[in-house]
N, C-alpha and C positions, 0 to 999 in steps of 0.2 A: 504494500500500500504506500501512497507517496506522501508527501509533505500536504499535498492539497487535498488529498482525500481523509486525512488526520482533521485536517481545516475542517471541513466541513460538518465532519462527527462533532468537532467542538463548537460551530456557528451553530450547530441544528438543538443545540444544549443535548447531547448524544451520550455524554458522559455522568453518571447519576448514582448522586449519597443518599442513600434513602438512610434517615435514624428511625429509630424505635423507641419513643419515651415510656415510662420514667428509667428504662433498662439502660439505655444508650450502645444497645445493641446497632450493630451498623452492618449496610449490605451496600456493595459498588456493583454497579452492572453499567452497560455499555451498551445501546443499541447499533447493532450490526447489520451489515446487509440483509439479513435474513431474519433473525433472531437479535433478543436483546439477552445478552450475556453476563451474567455471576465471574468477577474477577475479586481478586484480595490484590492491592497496589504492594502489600508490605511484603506478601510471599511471593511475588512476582507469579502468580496463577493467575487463569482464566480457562473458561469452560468452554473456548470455543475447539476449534479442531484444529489450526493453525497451529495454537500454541504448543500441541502435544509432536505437530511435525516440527515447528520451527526447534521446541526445546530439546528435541530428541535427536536432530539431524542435521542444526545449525545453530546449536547453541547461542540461539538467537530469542526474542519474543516477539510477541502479536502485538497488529499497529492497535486491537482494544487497549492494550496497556501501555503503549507510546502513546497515546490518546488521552489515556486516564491520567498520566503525567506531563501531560503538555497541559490538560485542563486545569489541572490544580495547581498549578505554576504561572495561569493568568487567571484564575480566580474566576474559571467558567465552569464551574461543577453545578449541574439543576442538582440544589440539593430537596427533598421531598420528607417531608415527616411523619411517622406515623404512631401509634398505638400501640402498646404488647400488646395486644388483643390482637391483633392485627397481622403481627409476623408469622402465625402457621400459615394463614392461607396467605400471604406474599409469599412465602419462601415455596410454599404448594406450586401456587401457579409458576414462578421463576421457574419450577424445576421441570413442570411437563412443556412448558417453551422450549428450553434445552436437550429435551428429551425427543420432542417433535420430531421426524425424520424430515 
């Protein structure tokens, strides 16, 4: 992915901190061409498919997480807040998105 296609993930607000109060539990995801994707910025992971070729065969990572760190370095994160109540079924639906073939 290029420099302008990063761009774009971050103008469309693409890159997203969703909290969880009063827990201050926290989820990153990334919407992607296809899928909006579950990443952790701090264990350099993402649940797309890219990153399991790029980290396995080019010791490289996914433009979601050159994305997710170009946003939070201009201060373009949609951040989104929600409810403990709330986190099964966020984490529910993130996961059958991911799972979607």
């Amino acid at each position: 992915m290029t420099v302008d296609n990063i761009g774009k993930v971050i103008s469309s607000r693409g890159v997203k901190f969703h909290l969880f109060v009063p827990s201050n539990r926290n989820i990153w995801t990334v919407v992607g061409k296809e899928k909006e994707y579950w990443l952790d910025p701090e264990l350099a992971f993402c649940s797309c498919e890219d990153y399991y070729y790029n980290e396995m065969t080019k010791n490289g990572i996914c433009y979601h997480l050159k994305a997710t760190k170009t946003a939070q370095e201009k201060g373009a994160v949609e951040k989104i807040q929600f409810t403990d109540s709330e986190f099964d079924d966020f984490v529910g639906a993130l996961v059958d998105d991911i799972l979607e073939l």
